[in-house]
C-alpha positions, 0 to 999 in steps of 0.5 A, a space after each residue: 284666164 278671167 283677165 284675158 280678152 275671149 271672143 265666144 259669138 262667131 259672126 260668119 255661119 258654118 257651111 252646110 257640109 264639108 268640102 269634097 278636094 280632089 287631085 287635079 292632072 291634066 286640067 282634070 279634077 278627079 279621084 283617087 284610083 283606091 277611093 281613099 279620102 281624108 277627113 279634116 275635122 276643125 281644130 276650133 269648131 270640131 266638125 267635118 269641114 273638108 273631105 280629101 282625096 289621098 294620093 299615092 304612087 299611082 296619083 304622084 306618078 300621074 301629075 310627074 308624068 304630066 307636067 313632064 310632058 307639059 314641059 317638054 312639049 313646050 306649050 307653057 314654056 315656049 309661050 311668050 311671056 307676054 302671054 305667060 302674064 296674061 294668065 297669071 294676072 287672070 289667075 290674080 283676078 279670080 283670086 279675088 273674087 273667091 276669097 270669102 269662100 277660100 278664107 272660110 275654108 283656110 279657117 275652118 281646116 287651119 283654125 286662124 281667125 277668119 279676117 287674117 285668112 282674108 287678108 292672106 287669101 286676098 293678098 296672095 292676088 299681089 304676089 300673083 301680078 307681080 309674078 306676071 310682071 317679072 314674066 314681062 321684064 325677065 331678061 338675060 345678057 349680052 356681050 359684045 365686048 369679046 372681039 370683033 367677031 364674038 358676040 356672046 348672049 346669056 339666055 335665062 331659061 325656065 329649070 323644068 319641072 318643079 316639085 312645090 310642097 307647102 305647109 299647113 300655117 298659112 297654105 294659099 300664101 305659101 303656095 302663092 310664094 312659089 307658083 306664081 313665080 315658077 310659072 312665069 318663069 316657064 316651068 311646070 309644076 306638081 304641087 302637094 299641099 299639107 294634108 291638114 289644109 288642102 282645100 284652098 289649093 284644091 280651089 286653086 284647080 277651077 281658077 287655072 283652067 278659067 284662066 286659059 293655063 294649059 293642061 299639065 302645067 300645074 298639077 296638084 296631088 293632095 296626099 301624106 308627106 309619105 308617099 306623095 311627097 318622098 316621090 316628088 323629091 326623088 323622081 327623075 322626071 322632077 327638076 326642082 323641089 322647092 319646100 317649106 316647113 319643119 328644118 328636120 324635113 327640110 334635111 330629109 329632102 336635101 339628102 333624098 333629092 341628092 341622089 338626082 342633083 336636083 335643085 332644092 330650095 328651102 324655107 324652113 324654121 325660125 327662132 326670130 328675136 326683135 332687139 328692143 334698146 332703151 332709146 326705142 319707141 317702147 309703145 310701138 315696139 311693144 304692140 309689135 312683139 305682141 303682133 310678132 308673137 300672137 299672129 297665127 297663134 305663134 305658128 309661123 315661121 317668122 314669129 319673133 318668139 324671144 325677145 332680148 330687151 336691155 336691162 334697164 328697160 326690162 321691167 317696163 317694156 314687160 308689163 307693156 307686153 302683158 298688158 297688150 297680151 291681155 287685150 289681144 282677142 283670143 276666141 272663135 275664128 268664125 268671129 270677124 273680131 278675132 285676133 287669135 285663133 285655134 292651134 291646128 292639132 291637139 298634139 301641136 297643142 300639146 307640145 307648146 305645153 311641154 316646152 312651156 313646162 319644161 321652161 317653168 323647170 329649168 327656172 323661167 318664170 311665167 309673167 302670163 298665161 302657160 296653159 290651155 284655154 278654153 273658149 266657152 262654145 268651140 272648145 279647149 284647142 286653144 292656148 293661152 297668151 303666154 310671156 316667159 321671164 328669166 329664160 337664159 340662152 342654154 333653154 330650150 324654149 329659147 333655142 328651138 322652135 315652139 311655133 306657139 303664143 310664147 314669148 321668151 324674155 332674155 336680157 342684154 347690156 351691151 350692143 356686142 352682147 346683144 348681136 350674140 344672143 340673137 346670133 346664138 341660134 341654129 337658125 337665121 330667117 329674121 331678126 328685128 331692132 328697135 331704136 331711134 339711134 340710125 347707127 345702133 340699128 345699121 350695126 345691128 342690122 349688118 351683123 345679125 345673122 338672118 335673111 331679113 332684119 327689121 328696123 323699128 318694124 316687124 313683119 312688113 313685107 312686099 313681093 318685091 323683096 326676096 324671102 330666105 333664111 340662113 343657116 337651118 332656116 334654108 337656101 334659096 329665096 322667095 318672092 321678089 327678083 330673086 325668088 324668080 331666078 330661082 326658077 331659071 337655068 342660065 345657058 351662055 350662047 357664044 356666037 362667031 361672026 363670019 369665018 374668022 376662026 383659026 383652024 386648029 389642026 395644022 395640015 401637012 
């Protein structure tokens, strides 16, 4: 450990208490009818950073019933979209003039590093605006080629009430995927952010009604996956359940969601390769594997956890990755300086090890790391920075999600070889290539099985473009044009021009 780059000092000061977040219905901040609370003690300060409410049946029964009416009512529904813009882009404003105490709090209760909360928190106002602009520009159809007396219009109209249920990696982003978007469409919305992380969603509260968003039309219950969330995805006054997290969740909604024929739109896990051939620019795809793999500390879903690299170019393309490893900045989250953070529980921590043990067992060979670390004044719920040589497809780490600093090494020979190991995977959410060769990455590109390929790039993103994965990693997608038709109905209006239609039953 003593060659790897640890920030100890922390720049920005820990707050005087802890956050007090609270349900939110009706436009109404309030408690739990039981008083019940939930602490969230930092995973890389080990202090009471944010005190929760804890909902249940009571609490998910009463944001339910307010977004129902909300909805039925049509006071955000019927709205014109002109109108509907008006508050999402207010909403983005006030975003924006929160973001230092909103990326202070995602730190503190997620333990990512307080410059990449920044950025996401900050960012999220992006996806807020062009939320607002799709509102302004959504349109149907018309069809005024079925004859001379048909004109036919396709109305798109808002699904109802949704169900959003977010994750604890990267909460105020993932939210922003989802709300913004089924707002301007013209639903309304319960929301349940991860218990872990509820405090920058509860801050969301103030903003909303700042903004001039009706009562009822977004409703936030803070709470366990049970209750909170089983009733969310099963009751009948809900339209549409949209989730991200773990594939195994993600089945479970699926099959209880079901029993309604509710819509469900799933982001799930990953388990992401970028392609690395010998004509790539070695440099620049070094240091985006190492981004790839140390962003969030591993913990997100579209970490590239495994690369598969050609032979020939192995040696060398490893030694670069373990010399950047080296230089990543792992420490303390409250130092601006910092690259890599906590891992968000003790027993998320110590799955990684278990993988990365159980990996060492079956024959890997560690090039870097594959243990704990510790930061001298904020604690052990650190984890190494920690490269895998000599992993072979039928491993666990290289199949399953580690969510984890850990980055397994597989090798190819040929193209054809390549497009199988980074198609042998239950999952399907990205996949990147590097090479100079336009043809080489345009084959691979085309036939990788993911929802979003990369091209000597890894994780650009835009709000325009959608979000999704195939296979386990989901259905459905985010952001982007697609992304907000997810959250719309199509109804088809046929209208008759004068008395033109033939009667159908012929008088005696």
């Amino acid at each position: 450990m003593k060659d790897l780059h640890i920030i100890t000092g922390q720049t920005v000061a820990l707050p005087s208490s802890p956050y007090k977040a609270r349900h939110f219905f009706d436009s109404r901040l309030c408690d739990s009818a039981d008083g019940r609370v939930s602490d969230r003690i930092s995973p890389s300060h080990g202090v009471l950073v944010s005190q929760a409410a804890l909902g249940g049946v009571t609490e998910t029964e009463a944001a339910i019933k307010a977004a129902r009416a909300a909805f039925d009512d049509g006071r955000w529904s019927r709205l014109s979209s002109k109108d509907r813009a008006a508050v999402l882009n207010k909403v983005a404003d006030l975003i924006e003039a929160n973001v230092e105490r909103m990326a202070l709090m995602e730190t503190l209760e997620s333990g990512k590093p307080i410059s990449q909360a920044r950025g996401e928190c900050g960012g999220a106002a992006d996806l807020w605006r062009y939320a607002a602009s799709l509102a302004r520009t959504s349109t149907g159809d018309s069809h005024n080629g079925l004859g001379p007396d048909i004109l036919g219009v396709v109305l798109k109209e808002p699904i109802g009430v949704v169900s959003i249920i977010t994750p604890w990696n990267f909460p105020f982003w993932i939210l922003s995927q989802k709300l913004p978007f089924a707002l301007a469409a013209g639903c309304t919305c319960v929301v349940k952010p991860s218990e872990i992380t509820p405090s920058t969603t509860a801050m969301l509260a103030g903003m909303l009604v700042e903004a001039g968003l009706p009562a009822g039309v977004c409703n936030i219950v803070l709470g366990f996956g049970s209750p909170v969330g089983s009733l969310m995805t099963t009751h009948p006054d809900v339209d549409m359940v949209t989730f991200t997290g773990s594939t195994v969740v993600g089945k479970l909604i699926t099959k209880s969601a079901g029993d309604t024929l509710k819509k469900v739109a799933l982001e799930l896990g990953g388990k992401n390769p970028q392609v690395i051939f010998p004509d790539a620019d070695m440099e620049s795809a070094a240091d985006a594997v190492a981004f790839g793999i140390y962003f969030n500390a591993g913990q997100c879903c579209n970490s590239s956890s495994r690369i598969i690299v050609h032979q020939d170019i192995a040696d060398d393309f490893v030694a670069r990755v373990v010399a950047l490893s080296r230089q990543v900045a792992f420490g303390n989250p409250l130092n601006d300086a910092t690259q890599v953070g906590a891992i968000v529980t003790a027993d998320h921590s110590a799955k990684i090890d278990r993988y990365v043990r159980e990996a060492v067992a079956a024959g890997a060979e560690v090039c870097l790391g594959g243990g704990s670390l510790t930061v001298p004044g904020v604690g052990t719920q650190f984890y190494q920075p920690t490269v895998l040589r000599g992993v072979t497809s039928d491993m666990a780490i290289a199949r399953e999600e580690v969510f984890g600093p850990v980055l397994s090494v597989l090798t190819f020979r040929t193209l054809q070889e390549a497009i199988q190991l980074a198609n042998d995977a239950t999952y399907g959410l990205s996949a990147g290539v590097w090479s100079e060769n336009v043809h080489t990455c345009l084959e691979f590109a085309r036939r990788v099985q993911a929802g979003t390929v990369w091209t000597n790039t890894w994780m650009d993103g835009f709000p325009e473009l959608a979000f999704g994965g195939v296979k386990q990693s989901g259905q459905g997608r985010e952001i982007g044009q697609y992304g907000f038709d997810e959250f719309l109905e199509v109804k088809s209006l046929v209208m008759r021009i004068g008395r033109s239609r033939a009667p159908w039953v012929k008088k005696a």
